[in-house]
N, C-alpha and C positions, 0 to 999 in steps of 0.2 A: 504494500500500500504506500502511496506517496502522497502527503500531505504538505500544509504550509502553516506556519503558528503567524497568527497575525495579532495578536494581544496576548498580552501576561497579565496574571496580580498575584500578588503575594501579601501575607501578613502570617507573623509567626512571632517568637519574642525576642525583642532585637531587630527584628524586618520589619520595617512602617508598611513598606510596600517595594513593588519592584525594581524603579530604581535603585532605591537601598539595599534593597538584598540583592541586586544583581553586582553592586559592588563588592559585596564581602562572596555572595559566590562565586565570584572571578578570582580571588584572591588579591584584590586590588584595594581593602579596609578591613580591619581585623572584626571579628565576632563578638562583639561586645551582649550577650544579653540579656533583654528586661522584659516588665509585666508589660504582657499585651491591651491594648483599651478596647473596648469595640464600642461604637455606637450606632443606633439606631439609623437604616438608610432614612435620608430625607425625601428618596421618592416617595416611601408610604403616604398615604395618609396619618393623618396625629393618632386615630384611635389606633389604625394597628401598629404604630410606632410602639406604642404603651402596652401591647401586646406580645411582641418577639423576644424570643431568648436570644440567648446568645449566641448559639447555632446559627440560629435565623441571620443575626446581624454580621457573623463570620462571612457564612455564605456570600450573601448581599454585600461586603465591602468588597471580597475579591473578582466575584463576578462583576459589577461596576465597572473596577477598574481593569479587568481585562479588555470590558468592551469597550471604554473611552480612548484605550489604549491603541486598539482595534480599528476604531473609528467606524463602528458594527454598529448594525439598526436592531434593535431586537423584535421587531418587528417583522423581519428576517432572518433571526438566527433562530436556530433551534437548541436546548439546552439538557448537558446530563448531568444531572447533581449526585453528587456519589460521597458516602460515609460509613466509617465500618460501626459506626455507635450513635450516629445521630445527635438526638437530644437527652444524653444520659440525666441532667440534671432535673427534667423534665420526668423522666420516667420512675427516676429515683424518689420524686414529690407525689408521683401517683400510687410508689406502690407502699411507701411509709404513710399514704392516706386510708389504702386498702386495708393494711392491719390493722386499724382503728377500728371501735363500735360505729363511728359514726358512718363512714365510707362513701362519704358524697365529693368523686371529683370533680374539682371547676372544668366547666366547659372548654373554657380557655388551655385550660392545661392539658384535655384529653384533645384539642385541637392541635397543640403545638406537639404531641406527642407523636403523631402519623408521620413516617419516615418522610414523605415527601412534601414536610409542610415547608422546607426553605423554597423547594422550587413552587407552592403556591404563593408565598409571600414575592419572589420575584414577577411571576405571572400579573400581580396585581400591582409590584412595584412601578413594572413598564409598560403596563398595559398590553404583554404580548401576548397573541393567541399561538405561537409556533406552539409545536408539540415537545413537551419535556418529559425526560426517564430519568427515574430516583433509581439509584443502586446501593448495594451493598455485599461485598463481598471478602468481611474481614481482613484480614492483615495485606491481602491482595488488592483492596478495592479501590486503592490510586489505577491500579494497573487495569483495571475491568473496565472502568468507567474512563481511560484514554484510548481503550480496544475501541469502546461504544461508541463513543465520539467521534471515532478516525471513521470506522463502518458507514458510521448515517453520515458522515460530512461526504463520504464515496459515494455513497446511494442515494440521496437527495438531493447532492448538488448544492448543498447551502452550507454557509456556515452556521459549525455546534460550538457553542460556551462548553467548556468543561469544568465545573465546580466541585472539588474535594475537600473536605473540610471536617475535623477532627476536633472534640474538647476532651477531657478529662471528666471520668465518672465521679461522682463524688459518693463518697460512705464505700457501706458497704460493696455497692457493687465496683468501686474502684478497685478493689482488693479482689475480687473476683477476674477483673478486666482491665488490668491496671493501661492507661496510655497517658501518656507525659505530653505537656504543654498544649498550646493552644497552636494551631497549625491549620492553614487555609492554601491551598492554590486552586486558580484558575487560568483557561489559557482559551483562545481564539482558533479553531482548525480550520481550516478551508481545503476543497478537492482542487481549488484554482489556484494560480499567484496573482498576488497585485501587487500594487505599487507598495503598496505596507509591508507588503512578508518581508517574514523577519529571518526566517530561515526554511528550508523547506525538510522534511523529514521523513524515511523511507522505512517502514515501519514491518515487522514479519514477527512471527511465533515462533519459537524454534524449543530444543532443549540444552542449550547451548552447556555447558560444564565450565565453562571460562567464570572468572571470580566477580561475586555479584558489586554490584559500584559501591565504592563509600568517598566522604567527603575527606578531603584533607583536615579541613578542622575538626579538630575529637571533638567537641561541646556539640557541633552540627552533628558529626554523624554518630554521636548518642540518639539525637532526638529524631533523624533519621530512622532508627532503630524501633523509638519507643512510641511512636506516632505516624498510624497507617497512611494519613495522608503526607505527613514527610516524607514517604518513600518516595516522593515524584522531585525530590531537592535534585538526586541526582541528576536529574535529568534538566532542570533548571538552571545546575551549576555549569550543565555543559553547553545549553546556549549563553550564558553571561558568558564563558568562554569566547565565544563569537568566532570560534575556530571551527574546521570539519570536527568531527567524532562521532563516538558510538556509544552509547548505555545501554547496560540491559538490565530490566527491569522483573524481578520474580513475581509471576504470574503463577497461576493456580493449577495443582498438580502437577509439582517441578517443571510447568514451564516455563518458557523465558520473552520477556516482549525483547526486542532486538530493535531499537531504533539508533538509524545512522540520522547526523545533521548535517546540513551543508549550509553553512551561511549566503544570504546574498548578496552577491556582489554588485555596491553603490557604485554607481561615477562620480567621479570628482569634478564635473562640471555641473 
């Protein structure tokens, strides 16, 4: 499959967003990092501002800024939202309300609790009607939900948002399913180039045996490690690079996604 990344976003701790983190993944500013902030898109409306977790608002900051980045109409993109845990903190409030005598969940929170509630919160943010797929596919599900995206962006002809986005459970079932820190990517695919691409990339399944990526910075590739949607850093590190290369990315039942990049080459006039 050959594809083209026409937007990025990023947010993680330490990474505001892309430019940022495209510096420290180049190795061109050192890794400094800190507590992530999230807030509320201002596309929503005010009531569902007052409404979204954190999930939600993760989601929504890096899909935004892939697509501004993009210069994408979502009007015309089509989107996969992909999480291996969703809204843990959400589901954690529903089910410490369960074991109570009382057991009346807020609506609100049995709303925000449906896997695919960020991609309805974006639906309403942009008023898009394209077709959107929530995924999830544990410790693989960076890698599922970039398979999804390359697919329909082949088969539809349009460009797909691809949103990954990971929090931290908290209580109990942290300790059941422990994932570290707060980690978001999004990225712009297209079957075409334009004048935007940023690189093009040639993507295949394989079961390759070669040593899966890690990052030069140990602090990154802990969290790399500890955070389903970090797995996609590598793959991010290697376009900040802005050089040819190759990642591969462990996919589901030892397999392997195998994507080459090829940067594109600007004129200097």
């Amino acid at each position: 499959m050959r594809l083209y990344v026409e937007g990025l976003g990023l947010r993680g701790p330490g990474l505001v967003n892309w430019p940022a983190g495209r510096e420290v993944l180049a190795g061109r500013a050192p890794y400094v990092p800190a507590e992530v902030v999230l807030v509320a898109s201002e596309l929503l409306p005010v009531a569902e501002r007052r409404r979204v977790t954190d999930a939600v608002k993760l989601a929504l900051i890096v899909g935004s800024e892939a697509m501004t980045h993009a210069q994408a109409s979502p009007q015309t993109t089509r989107s996969v939202f992909v999480s291996s845990g969703a809204d843990g903190a959400t589901i954690t409030a529903i089910l410490e309300t369960l074991a109570t005598k009382n057991r009346e969940v807020s609506p609100t929170r049995f709303h925000n609790s449906v896997h695919n509630a960020p991609a309805g919160y974006w639906s309403i943010a942009t008023q898009s009607r394209e077709a959107s797929t929530s995924l999830c596919a544990y410790d693989d599900s960076f890698a599922a939900g970039f398979l999804e995206a390359s697919v329909q962006a082949l088969t539809y002809n349009l460009p797909v948002l691809l949103v990954s986005y990971d929090i931290p459970y908290p209580g109990a079932l942290g300790i059941v399913r422990p994932i570290a820190g707060i980690w978001g990517i999004a990225l712009v695919l297209s079957s075409q180039q334009t004048a935007g691409s940023i690189c093009a990339l040639s993507v295949k399944i394989s079961r390759s045996a070669e040593d899966m990526p890690h990052l030069p910075d140990p602090d990154l590739d802990i969290a790399r490690a500890q955070n389903p949607s970090a797995r996609g850093l590598p793959l991010l590190s290697a376009l900040a690079q802005e050089a040819p290369g190759r990642v591969n990315i462990p996919y589901v039942a030892g397999n392997v996604l195998e994507i080459e990049i090829a940067p594109m080459i600007r004129s200097a006039i």
